[in-house]
PyMOL Python script that loads the backbone (N, CA, C, O; Angstrom):
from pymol import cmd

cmd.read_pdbstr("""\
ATOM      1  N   UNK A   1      -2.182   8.101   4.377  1.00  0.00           N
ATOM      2  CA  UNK A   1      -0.954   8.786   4.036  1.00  0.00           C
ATOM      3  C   UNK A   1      -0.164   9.127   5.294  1.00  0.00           C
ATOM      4  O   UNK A   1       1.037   8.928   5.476  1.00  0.00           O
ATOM      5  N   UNK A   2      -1.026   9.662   6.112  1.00  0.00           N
ATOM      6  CA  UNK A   2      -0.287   9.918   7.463  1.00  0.00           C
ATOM      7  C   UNK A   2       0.357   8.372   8.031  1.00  0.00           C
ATOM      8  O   UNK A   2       1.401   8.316   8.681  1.00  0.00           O
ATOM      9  N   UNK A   3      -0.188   7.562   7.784  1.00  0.00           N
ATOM     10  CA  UNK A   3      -0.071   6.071   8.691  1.00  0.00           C
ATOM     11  C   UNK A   3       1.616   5.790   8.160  1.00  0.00           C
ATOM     12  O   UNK A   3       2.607   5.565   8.854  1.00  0.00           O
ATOM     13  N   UNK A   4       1.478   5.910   6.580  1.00  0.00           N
ATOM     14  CA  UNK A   4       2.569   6.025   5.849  1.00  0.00           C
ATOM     15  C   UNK A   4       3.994   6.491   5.762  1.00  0.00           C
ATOM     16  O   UNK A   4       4.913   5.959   5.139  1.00  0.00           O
ATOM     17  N   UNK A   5       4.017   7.608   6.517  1.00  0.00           N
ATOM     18  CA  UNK A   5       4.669   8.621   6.744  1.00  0.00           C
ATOM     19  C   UNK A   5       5.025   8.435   8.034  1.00  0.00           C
ATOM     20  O   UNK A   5       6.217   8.681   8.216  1.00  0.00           O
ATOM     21  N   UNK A   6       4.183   7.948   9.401  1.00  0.00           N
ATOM     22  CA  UNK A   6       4.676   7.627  10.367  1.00  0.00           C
ATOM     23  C   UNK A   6       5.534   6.203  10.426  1.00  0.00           C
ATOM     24  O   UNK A   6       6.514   6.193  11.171  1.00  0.00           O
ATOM     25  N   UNK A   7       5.141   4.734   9.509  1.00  0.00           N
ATOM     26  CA  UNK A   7       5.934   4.149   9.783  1.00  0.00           C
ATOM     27  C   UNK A   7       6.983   4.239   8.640  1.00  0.00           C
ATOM     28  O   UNK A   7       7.731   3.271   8.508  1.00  0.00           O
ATOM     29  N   UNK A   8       7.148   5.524   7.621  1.00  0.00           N
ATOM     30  CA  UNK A   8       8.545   5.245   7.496  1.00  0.00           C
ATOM     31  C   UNK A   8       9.449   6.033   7.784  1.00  0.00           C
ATOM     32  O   UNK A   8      10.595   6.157   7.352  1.00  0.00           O
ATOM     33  N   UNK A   9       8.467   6.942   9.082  1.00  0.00           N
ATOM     34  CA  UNK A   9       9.737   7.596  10.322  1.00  0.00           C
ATOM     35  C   UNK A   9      10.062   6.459  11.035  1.00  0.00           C
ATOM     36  O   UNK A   9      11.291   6.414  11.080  1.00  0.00           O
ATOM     37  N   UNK A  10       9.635   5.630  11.545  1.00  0.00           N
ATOM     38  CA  UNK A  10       9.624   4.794  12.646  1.00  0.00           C
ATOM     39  C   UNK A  10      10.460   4.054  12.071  1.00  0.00           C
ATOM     40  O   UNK A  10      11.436   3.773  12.766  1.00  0.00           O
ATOM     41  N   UNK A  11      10.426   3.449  10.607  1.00  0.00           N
ATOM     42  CA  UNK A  11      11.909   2.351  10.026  1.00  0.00           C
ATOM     43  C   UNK A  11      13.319   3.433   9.915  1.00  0.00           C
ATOM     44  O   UNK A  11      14.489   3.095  10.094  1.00  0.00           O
ATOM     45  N   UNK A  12      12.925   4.493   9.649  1.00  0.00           N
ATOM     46  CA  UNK A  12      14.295   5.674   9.529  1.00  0.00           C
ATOM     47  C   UNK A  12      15.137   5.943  11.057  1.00  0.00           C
ATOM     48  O   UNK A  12      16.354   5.820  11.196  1.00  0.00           O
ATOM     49  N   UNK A  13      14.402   6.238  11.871  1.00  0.00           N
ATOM     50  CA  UNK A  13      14.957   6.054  13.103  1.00  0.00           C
ATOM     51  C   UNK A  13      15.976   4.395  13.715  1.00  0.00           C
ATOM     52  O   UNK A  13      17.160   4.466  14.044  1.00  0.00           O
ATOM     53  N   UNK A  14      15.554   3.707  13.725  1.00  0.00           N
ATOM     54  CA  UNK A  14      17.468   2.937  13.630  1.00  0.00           C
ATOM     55  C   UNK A  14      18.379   2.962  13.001  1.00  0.00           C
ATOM     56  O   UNK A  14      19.535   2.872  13.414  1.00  0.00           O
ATOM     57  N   UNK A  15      17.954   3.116  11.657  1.00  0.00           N
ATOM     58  CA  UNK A  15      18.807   3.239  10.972  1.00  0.00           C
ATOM     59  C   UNK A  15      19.780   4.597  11.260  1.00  0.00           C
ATOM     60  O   UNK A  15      21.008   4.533  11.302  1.00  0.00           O
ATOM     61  N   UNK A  16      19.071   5.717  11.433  1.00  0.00           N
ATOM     62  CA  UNK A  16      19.678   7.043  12.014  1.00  0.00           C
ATOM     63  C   UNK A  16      20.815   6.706  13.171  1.00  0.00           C
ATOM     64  O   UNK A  16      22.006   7.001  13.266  1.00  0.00           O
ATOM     65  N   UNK A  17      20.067   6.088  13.856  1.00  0.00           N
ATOM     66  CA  UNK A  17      20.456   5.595  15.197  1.00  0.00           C
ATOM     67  C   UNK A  17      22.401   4.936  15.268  1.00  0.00           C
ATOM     68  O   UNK A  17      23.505   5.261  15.706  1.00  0.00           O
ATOM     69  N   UNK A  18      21.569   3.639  14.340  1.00  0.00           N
ATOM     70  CA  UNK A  18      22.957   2.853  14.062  1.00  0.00           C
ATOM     71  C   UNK A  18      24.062   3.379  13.494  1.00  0.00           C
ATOM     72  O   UNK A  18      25.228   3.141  13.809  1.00  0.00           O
ATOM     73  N   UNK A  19      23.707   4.027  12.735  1.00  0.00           N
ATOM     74  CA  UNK A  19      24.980   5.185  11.777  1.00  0.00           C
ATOM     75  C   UNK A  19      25.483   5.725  12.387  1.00  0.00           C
ATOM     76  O   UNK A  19      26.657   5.922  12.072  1.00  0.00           O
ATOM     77  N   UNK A  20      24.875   6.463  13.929  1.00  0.00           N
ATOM     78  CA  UNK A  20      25.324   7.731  14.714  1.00  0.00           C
ATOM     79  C   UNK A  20      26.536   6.710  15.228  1.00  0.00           C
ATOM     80  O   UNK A  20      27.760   6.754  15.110  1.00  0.00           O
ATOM     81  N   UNK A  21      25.659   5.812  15.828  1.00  0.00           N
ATOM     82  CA  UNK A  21      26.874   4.953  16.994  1.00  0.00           C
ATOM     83  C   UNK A  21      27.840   4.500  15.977  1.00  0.00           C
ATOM     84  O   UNK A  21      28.806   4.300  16.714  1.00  0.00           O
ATOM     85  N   UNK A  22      28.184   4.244  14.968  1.00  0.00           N
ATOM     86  CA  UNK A  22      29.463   3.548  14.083  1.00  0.00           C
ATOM     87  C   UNK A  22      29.894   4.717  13.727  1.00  0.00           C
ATOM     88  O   UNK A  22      31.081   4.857  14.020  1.00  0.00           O
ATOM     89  N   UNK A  23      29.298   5.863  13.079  1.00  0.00           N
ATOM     90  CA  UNK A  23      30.429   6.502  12.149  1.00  0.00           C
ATOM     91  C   UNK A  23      30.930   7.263  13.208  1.00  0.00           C
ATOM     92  O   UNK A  23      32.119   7.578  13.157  1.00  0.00           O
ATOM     93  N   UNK A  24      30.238   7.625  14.177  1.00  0.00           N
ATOM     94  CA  UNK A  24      31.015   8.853  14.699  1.00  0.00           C
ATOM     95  C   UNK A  24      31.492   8.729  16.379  1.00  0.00           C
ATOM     96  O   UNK A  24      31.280   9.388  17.396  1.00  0.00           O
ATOM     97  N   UNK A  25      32.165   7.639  16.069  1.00  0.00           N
ATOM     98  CA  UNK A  25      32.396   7.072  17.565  1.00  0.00           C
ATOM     99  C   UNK A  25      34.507   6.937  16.884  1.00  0.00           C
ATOM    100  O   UNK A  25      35.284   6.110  16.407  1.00  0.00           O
ATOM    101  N   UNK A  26      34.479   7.912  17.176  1.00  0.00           N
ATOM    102  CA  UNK A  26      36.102   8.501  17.063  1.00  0.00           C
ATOM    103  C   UNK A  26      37.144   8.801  18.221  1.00  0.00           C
ATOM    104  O   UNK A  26      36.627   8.702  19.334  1.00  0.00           O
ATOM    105  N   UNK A  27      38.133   9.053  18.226  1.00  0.00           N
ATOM    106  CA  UNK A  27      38.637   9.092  19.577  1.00  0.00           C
ATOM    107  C   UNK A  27      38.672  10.692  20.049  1.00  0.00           C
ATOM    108  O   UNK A  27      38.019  11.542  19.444  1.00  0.00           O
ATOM    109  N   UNK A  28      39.387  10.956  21.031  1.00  0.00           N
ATOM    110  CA  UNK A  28      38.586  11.982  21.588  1.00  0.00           C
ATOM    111  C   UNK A  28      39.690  13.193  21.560  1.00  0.00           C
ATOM    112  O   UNK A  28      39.656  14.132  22.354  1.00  0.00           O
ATOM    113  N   UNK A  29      40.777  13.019  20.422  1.00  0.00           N
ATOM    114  CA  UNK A  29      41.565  13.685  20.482  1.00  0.00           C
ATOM    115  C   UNK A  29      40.823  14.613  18.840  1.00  0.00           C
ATOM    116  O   UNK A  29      41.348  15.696  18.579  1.00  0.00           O
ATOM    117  N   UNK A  30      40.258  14.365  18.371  1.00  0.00           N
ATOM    118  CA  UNK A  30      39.508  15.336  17.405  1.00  0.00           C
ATOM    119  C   UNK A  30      38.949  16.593  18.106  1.00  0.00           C
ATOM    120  O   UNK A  30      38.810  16.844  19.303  1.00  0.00           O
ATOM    121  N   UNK A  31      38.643  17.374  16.889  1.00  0.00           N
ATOM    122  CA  UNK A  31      38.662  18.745  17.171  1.00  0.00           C
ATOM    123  C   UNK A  31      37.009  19.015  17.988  1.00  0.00           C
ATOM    124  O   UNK A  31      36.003  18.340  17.770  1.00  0.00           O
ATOM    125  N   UNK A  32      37.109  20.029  18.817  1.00  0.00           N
ATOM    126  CA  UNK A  32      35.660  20.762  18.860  1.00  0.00           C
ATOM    127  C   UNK A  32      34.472  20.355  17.962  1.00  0.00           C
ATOM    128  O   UNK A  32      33.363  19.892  18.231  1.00  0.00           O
ATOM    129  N   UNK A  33      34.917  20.598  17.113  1.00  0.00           N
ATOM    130  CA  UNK A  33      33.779  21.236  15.824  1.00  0.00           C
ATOM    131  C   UNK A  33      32.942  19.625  15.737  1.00  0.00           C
ATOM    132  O   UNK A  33      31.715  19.552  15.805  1.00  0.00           O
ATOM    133  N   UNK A  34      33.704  18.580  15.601  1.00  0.00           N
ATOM    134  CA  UNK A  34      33.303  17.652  15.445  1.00  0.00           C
ATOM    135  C   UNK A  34      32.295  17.203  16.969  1.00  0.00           C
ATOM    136  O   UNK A  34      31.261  16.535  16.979  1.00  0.00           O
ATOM    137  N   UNK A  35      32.827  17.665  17.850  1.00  0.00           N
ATOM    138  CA  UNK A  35      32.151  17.150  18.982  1.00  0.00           C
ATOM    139  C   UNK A  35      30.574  18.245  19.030  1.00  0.00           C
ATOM    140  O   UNK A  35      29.606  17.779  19.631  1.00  0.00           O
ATOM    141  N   UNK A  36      30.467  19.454  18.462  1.00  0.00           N
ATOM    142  CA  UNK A  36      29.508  20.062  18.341  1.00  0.00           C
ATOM    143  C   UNK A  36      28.555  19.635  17.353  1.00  0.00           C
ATOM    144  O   UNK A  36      27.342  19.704  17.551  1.00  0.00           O
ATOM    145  N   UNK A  37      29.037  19.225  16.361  1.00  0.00           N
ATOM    146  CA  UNK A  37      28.383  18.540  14.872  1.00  0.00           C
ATOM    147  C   UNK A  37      27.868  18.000  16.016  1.00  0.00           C
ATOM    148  O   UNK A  37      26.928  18.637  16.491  1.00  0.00           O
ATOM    149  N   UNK A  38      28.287  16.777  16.740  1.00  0.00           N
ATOM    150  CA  UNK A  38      27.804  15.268  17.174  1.00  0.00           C
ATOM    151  C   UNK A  38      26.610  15.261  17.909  1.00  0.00           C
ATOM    152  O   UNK A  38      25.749  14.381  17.944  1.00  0.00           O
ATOM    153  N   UNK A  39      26.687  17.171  18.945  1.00  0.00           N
ATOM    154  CA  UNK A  39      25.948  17.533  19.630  1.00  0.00           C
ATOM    155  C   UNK A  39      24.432  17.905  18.542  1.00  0.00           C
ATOM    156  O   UNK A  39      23.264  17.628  18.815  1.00  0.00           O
ATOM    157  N   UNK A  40      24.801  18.392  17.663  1.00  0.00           N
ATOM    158  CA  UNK A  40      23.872  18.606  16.994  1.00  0.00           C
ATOM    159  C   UNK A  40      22.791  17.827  16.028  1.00  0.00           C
ATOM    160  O   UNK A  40      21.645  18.075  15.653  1.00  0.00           O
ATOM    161  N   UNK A  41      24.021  16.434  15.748  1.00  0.00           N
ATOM    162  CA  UNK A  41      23.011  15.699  14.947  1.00  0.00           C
ATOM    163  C   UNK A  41      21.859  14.919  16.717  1.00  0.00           C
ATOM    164  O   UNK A  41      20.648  14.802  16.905  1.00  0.00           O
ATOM    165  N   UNK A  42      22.972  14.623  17.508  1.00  0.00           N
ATOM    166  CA  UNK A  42      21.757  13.901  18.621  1.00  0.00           C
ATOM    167  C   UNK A  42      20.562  14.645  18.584  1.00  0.00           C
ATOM    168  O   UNK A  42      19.487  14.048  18.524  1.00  0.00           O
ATOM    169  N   UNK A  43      20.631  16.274  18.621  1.00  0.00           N
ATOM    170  CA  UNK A  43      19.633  17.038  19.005  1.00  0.00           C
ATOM    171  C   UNK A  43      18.269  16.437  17.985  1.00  0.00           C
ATOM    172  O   UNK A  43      17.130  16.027  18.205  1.00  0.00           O
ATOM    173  N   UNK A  44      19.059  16.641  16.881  1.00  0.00           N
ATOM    174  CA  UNK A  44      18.153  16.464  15.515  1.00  0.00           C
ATOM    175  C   UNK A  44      17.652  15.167  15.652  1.00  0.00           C
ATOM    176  O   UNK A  44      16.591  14.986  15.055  1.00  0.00           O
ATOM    177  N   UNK A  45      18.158  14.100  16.335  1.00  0.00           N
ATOM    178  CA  UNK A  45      17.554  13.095  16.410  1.00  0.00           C
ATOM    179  C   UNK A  45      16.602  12.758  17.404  1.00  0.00           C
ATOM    180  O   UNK A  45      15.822  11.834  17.175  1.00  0.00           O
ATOM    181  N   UNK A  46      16.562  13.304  18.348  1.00  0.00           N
ATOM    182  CA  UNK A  46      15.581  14.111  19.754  1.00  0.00           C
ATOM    183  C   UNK A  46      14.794  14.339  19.377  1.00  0.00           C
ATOM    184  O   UNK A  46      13.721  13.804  19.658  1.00  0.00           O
ATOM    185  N   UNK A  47      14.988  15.440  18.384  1.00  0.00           N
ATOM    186  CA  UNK A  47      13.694  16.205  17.874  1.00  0.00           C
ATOM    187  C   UNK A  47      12.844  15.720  16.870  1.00  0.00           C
ATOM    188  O   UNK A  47      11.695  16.149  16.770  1.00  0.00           O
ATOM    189  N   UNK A  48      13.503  14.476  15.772  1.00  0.00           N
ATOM    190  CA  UNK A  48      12.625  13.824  15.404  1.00  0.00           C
ATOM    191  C   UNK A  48      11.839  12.601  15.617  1.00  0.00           C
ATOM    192  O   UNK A  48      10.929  12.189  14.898  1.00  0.00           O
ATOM    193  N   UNK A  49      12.435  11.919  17.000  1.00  0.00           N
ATOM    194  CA  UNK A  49      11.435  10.905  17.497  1.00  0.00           C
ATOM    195  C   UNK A  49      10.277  12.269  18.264  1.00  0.00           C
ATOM    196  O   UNK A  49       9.093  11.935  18.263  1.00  0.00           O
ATOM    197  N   UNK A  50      10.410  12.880  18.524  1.00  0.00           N
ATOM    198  CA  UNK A  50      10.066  13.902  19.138  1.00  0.00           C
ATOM    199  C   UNK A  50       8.694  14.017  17.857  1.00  0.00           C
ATOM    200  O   UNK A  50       7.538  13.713  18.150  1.00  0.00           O
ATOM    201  N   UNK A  51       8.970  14.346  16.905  1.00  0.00           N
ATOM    202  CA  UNK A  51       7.867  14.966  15.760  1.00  0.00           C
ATOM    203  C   UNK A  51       7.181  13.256  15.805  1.00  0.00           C
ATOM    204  O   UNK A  51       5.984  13.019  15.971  1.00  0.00           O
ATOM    205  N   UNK A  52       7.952  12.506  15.669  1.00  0.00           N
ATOM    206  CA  UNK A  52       7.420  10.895  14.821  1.00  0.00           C
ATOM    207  C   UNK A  52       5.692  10.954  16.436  1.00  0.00           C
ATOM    208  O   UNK A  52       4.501  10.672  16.301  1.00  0.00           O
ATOM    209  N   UNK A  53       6.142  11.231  17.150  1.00  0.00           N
ATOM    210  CA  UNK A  53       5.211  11.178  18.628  1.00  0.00           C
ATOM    211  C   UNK A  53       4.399  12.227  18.557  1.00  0.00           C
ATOM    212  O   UNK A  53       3.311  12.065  19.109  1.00  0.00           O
ATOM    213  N   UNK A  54       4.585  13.216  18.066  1.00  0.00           N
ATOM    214  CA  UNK A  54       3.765  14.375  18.116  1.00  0.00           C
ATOM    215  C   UNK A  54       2.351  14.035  16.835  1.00  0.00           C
ATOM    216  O   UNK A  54       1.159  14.334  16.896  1.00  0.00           O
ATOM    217  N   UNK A  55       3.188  13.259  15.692  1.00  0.00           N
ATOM    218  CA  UNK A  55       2.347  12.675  14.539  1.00  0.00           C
ATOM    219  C   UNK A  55       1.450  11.325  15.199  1.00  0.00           C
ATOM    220  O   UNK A  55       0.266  11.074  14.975  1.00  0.00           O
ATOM    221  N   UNK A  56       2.259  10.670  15.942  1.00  0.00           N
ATOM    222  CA  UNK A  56       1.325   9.802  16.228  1.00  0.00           C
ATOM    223  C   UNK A  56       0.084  10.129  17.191  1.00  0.00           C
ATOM    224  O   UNK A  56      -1.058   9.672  17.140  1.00  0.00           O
ATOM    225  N   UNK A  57       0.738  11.212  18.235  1.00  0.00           N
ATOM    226  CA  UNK A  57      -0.171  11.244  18.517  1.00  0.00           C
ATOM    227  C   UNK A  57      -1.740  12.136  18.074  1.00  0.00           C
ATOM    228  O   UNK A  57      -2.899  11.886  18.405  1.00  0.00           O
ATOM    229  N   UNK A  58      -1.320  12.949  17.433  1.00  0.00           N
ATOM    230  CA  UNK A  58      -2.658  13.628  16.654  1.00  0.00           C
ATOM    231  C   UNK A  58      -3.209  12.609  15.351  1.00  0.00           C
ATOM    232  O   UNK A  58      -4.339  12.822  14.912  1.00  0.00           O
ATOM    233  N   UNK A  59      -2.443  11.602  14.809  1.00  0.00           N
ATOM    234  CA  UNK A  59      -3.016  10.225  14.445  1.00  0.00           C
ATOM    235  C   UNK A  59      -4.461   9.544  15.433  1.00  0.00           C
ATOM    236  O   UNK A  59      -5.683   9.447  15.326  1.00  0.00           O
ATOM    237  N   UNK A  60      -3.681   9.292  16.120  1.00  0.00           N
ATOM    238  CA  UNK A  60      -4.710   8.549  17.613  1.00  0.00           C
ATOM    239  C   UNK A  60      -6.003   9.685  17.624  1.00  0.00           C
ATOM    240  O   UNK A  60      -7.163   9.299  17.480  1.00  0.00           O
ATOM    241  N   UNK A  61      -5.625  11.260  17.828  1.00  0.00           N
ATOM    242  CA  UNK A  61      -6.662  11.892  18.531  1.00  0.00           C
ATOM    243  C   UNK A  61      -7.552  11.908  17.359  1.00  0.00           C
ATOM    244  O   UNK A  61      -8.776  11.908  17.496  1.00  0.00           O
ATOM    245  N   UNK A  62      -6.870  11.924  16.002  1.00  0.00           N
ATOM    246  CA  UNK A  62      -8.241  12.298  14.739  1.00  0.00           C
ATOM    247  C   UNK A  62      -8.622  10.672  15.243  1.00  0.00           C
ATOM    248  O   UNK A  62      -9.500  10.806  16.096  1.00  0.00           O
ATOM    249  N   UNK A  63      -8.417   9.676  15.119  1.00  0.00           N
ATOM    250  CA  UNK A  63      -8.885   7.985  15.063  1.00  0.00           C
ATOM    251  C   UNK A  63     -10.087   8.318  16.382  1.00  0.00           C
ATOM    252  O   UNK A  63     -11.303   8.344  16.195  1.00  0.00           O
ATOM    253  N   UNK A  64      -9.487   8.524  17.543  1.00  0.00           N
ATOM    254  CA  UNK A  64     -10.701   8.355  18.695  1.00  0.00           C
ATOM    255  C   UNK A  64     -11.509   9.387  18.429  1.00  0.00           C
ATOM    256  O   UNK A  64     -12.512   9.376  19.143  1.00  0.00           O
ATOM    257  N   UNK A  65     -11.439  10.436  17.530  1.00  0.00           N
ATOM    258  CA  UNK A  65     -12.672  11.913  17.326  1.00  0.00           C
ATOM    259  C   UNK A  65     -13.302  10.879  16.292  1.00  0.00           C
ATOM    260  O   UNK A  65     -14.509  10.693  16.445  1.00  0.00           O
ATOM    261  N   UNK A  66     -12.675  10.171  15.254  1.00  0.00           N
ATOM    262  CA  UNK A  66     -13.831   9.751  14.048  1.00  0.00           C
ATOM    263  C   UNK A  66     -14.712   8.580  15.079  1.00  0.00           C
ATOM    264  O   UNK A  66     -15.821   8.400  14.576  1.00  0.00           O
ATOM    265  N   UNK A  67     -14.575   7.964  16.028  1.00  0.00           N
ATOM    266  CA  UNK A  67     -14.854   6.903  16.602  1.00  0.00           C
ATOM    267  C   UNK A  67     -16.032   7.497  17.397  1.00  0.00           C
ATOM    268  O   UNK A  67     -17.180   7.061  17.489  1.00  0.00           O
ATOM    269  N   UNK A  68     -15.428   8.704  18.007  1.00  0.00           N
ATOM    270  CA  UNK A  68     -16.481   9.231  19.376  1.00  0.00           C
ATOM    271  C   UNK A  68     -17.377   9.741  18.713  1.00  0.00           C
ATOM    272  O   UNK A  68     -18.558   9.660  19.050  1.00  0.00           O
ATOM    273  N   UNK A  69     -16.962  10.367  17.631  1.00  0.00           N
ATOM    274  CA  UNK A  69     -18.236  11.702  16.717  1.00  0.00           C
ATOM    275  C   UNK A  69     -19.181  11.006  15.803  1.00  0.00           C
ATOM    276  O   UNK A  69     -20.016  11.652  15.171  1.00  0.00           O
TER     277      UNK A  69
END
""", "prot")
cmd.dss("prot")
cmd.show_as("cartoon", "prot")
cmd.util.cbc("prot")
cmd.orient("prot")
């Protein structure tokens, strides 16, 4: 289930990715608010390759504990 869950973070992330760079690549005469949104979705996207790595890696550490133990 976990294995599951990591690769369908791992297919969600380009797709995240690609959307960011097309939809919101506007010119630069828009307001603030929008440039803070923009700041905020990157963050969110930081933070979830960020989790997708944090899952993999306690993936790996239970795999090498069932291996070593």
């Amino acid at each position: 289930m976990l294995l599951k869950l990591l690769a369908l973070a791992v297919a969600v992330i380009p797709v995240l990715l690609f959307l960011r760079s097309v939809l919101f690549r506007r010119p630069t005469r828009y307001s603030q608010g929008l440039q803070q949104f923009k700041r905020q979705v990157d963050v969110f996207v930081w933070l979830f390759i960020a989790a997708v790595g944090v899952i993999a890696a306690i993936a790996l550490a239970r795999m090498a504990w069932t291996w070593w133990g």
